[in-house]
N, C-alpha and C positions, 0 to 999 in steps of 0.2 A: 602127127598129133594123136594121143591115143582114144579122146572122144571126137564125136560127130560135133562139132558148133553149128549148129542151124541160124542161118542167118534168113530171118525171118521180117523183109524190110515188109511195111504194112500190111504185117498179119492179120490185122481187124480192123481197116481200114478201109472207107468203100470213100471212092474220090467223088467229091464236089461235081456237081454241075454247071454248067458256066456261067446259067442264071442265079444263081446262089450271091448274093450279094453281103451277107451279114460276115462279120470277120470275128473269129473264134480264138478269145483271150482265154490263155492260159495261167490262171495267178498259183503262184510259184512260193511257199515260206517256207521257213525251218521249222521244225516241229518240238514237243517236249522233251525228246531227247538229246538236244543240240547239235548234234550231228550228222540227223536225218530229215529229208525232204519229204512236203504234202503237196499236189496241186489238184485243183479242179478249173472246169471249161465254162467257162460266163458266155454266151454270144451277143455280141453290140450289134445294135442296124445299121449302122456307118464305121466309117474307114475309122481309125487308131493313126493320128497322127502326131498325138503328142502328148504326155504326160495326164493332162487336165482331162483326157478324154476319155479317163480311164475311174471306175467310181470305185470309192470303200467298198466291202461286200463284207460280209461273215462266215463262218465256221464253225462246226462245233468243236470248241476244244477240248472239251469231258473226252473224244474219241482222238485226242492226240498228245496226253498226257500235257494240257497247256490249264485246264480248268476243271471244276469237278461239277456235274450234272445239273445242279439247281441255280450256277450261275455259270452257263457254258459258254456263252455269245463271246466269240473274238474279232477283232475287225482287223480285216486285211487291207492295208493302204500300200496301193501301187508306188514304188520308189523309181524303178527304172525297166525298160521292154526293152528286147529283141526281136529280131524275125525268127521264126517260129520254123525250124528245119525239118522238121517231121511234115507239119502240114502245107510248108509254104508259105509264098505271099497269098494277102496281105493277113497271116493271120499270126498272132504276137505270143510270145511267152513274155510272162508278168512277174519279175520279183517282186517282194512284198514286204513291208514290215507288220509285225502284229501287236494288236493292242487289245484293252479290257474295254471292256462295253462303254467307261466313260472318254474312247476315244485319247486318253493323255498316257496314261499309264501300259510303259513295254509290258507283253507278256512274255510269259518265259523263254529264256534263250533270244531273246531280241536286242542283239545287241551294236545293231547299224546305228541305231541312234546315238550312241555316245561315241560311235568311230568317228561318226558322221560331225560331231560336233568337236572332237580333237581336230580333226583333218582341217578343219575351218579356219582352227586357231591356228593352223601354223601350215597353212595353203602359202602364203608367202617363199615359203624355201621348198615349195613345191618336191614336195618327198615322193619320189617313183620308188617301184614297188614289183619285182620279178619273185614268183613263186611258182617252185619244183614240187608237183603234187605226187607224190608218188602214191600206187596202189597195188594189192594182190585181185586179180581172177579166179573166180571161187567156183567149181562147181556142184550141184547140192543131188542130193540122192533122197526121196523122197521130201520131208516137209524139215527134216533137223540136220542132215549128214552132210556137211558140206568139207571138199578139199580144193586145192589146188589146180588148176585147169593144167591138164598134160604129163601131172603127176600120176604115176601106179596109185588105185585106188587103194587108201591108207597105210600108203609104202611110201618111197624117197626117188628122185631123181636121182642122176650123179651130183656130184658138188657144187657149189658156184664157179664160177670163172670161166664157163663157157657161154654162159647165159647175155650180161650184158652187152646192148647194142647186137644181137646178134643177129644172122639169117640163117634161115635154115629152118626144116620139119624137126629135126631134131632137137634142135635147140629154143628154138621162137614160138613161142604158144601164145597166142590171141594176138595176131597182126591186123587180123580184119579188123575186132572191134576199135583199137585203136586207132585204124586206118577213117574208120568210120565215125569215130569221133571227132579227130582231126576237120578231116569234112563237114560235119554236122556242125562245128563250132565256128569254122569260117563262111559258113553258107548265113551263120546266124548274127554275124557279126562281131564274136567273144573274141578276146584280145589275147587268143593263142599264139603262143609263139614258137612249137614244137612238142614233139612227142620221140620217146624210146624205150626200147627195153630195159630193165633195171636188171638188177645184178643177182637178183634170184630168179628163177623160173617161174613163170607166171606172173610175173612184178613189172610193173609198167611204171611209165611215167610219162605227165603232159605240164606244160610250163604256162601260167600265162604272165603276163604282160610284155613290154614295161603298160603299168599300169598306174596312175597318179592319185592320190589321195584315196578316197571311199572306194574309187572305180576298181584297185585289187581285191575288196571282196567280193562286191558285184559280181564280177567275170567269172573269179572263182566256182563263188555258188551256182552259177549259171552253168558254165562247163560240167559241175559234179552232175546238176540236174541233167545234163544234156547227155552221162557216159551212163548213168543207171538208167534211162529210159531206153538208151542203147541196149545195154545187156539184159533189158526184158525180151529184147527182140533176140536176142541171142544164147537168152537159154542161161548165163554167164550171170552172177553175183558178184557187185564189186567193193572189197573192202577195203577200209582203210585205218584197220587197225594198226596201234605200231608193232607189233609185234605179234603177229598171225599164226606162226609158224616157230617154237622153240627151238634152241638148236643150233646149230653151226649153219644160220641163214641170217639174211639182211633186216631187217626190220624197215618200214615205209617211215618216210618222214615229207616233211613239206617245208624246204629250205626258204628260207626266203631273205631273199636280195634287195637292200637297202640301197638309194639316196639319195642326197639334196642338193641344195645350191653351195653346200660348204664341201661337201666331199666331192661332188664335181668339178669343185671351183679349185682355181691355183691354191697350192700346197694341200689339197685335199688328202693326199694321201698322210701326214703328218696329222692334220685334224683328226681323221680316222684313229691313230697311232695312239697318239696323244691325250685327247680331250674325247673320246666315243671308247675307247677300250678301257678306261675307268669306269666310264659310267656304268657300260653292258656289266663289269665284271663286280660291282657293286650291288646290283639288282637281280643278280642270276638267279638266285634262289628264290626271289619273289615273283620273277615274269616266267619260270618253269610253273606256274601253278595256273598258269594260263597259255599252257603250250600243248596240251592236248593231254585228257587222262589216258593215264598206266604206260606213261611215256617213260619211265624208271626202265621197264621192262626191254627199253629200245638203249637208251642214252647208257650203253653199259662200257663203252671205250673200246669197246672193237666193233666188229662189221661196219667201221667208216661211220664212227660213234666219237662223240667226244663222253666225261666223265658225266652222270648228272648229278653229282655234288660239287666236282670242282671246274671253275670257270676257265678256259684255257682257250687260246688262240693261234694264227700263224699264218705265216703269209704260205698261200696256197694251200695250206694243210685241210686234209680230211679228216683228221683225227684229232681235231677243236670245236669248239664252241662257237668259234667265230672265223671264216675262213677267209682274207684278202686275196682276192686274186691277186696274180702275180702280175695282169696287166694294170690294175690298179698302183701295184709299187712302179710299175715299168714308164708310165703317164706322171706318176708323182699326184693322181688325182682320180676316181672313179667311183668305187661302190664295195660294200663287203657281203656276205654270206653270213646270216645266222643261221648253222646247222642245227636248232636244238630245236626247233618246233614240230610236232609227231603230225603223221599224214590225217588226223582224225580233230585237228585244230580249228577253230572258228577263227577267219581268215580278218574277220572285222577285229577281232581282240589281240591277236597277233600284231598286224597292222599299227594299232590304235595305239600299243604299249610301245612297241619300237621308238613311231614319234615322239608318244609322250617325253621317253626317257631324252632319246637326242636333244629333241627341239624345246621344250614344256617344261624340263627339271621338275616331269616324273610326277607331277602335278595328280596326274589321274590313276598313278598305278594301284593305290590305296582302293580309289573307287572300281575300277575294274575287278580286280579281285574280290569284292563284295558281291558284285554283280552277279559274278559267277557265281558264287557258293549262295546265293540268295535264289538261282536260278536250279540248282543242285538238291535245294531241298524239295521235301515232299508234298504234295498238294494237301493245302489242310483238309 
């Protein structure tokens, strides 16, 4: 590797005493950007054993591009905890949804609430839910300059195609941190199900689920939380833009693997075929607008891209919009792959449209998309 990675596990961490009894919540949102995380440390006097035992709290939002100065109060209401892998039992990290002072109304970028309430309508055909998070390792040269981890400083590697899944100093740059993510996320309970190297250098990738309903963002957002706290401890910046890097390199995406009790169930693989590949390819152009911004810049039909104007599919293919596995044809019944969603996607909105479309006749895709560009604009 051509930089030092300091792996720096509890740099500013002085451990607990044994008589220490109070258990230290970590509440965990998304911030005005949509795509980046805030948290701060509450300490309770008793154990956190269950949802209810976890209170609202607040924030300033004027300092997180959610509210402007003279009406800044946000309230943080606990959705779902974890165990806390940094600090241990019994102390929790807290996801959160955020709201305006009168407690009803989402603030911006808050959009578990309405996944939260698709997921419910159509909990019945129990929609599972597998997402390829991929991401680039950045590393920064004073407070602006940042490149690629194991790249010649603002120079090139060799090409791709030695990179993916690989071993090797040569080849493998950032094994720890992923290594340590991995751990950090099953220590904490997140519904990982794998990690690898991606097909550019410095390009990772972590999967989670299967995960069922609302619980694919959940995990999601949890794990993001869980790899950037990481790479504070290692020096390392992690993005997830789609396209980081111009050029004859891969762009990050966040595939994500759909399905229910029809495309599980006998003839599923036909159902998929038939009555789900009209729908997706009906809607393409309206659920890219909630698949992550300057996704254009990725979805260009090469580097394992499908077109992002035209809708396109295939069994087993990489170079679609929608890819069937091949075991999926081979069972007559399984799950498909939407490759269009970019690594920098809001996992609730991705999520929440998929079902819609399948299961709901799309009911909420109108609303969704509101949401978003309501959430986009600028703070009066």
């Amino acid at each position: 590797m051509t930089e030092t990675v300091e792996h720096l596990r509890d740099f500013n961490y002085y451990k607990l005493n044994s008589n220490v009894t109070q258990v230290l919540a970590e509440y965990i949102w998304i911030d005005g950007t949509g795509e980046r995380m805030r948290s701060k440390t509450k300490v309770y006097p008793t154990p956190i054993t269950q949802l209810s035992d976890l209170e609202w709290w607040t924030y300033d939002g004027s300092s997180t591009e959610q509210a402007n100065t003279k009406w800044s109060e946000i309230y943080l209401k606990p959705v779902v905890f974890v165990k806390d892998p940094f600090r241990g039992d019994p102390h929790k990290l807290v996801l959160c949804e955020t709201y305006l002072p009168d407690k009803k109304t989402p603030a911006r970028y808050n959009f578990r609430w309405i996944a939260n309430e698709i997921m419910e309508k159509a909990k019945d055909y129990k929609p599972w839910f597998g997402i390829e998070q991929e991401y680039f390792l950045l590393k920064r040269t004073g407070t602006t300059h940042i490149w690629p981890l194991g790249w010649p400083t603002g120079g090139f590697p060799y090409p791709q195609g030695r990179y993916y899944c690989s071993i090797g100093e040569r080849n493998n740059f950032g094994r720890a941190l992923s290594e340590a993510h991995l751990r950090a996320c099953l220590n904490a309970g997140i519904k990982i199900a794998g990690v690898n190297a991606e097909v550019a250098p410095s390009q990772w990738e972590f999967q989670i689920g299967i995960a069922e309903g609302i619980e694919i963002g959940d995990h999601l957002w949890l794990a993001r939380y869980i790899l950037e706290r990481l790479g504070e401890e290692f020096g390392i910046d992690i993005n997830y833009d789609p396209k980081p890097i111009l050029g004859d390199w891969n762009g990050s995406g966040a595939h994500t693997n759909y399905s229910d009790i029809k495309t599980r169930g006998e003839g599923g693989y036909k159902y998929i075929v038939n009555e789900l590949m009209p729908l997706l390819s009906n809607t393409h152009k309206e659920v890219l607008k909630l698949y992550g911004a300057n996704n254009e810049k990725r979805l260009t039909g090469h580097h394992e891209t499908s077109s992002y104007d035209q809708f396109s599919w295939g069994d087993g293919s990489r170079g679609g919009s929608i890819r069937v596995p091949v075991v999926t044809k081979e069972l007559g019944a399984g799950y498909l792959e939407d490759r269009r969603p970019a690594a920098n996607i809001d996992p609730y909105l991705v999520s929440a449209v998929i079902v819609d479309i399948a299961l709901l006749n799309s009911t909420y895709v109108n609303q969704l998309k509101q949401l978003l560009v309501q959430s986009a604009k600028p703070l009066a």
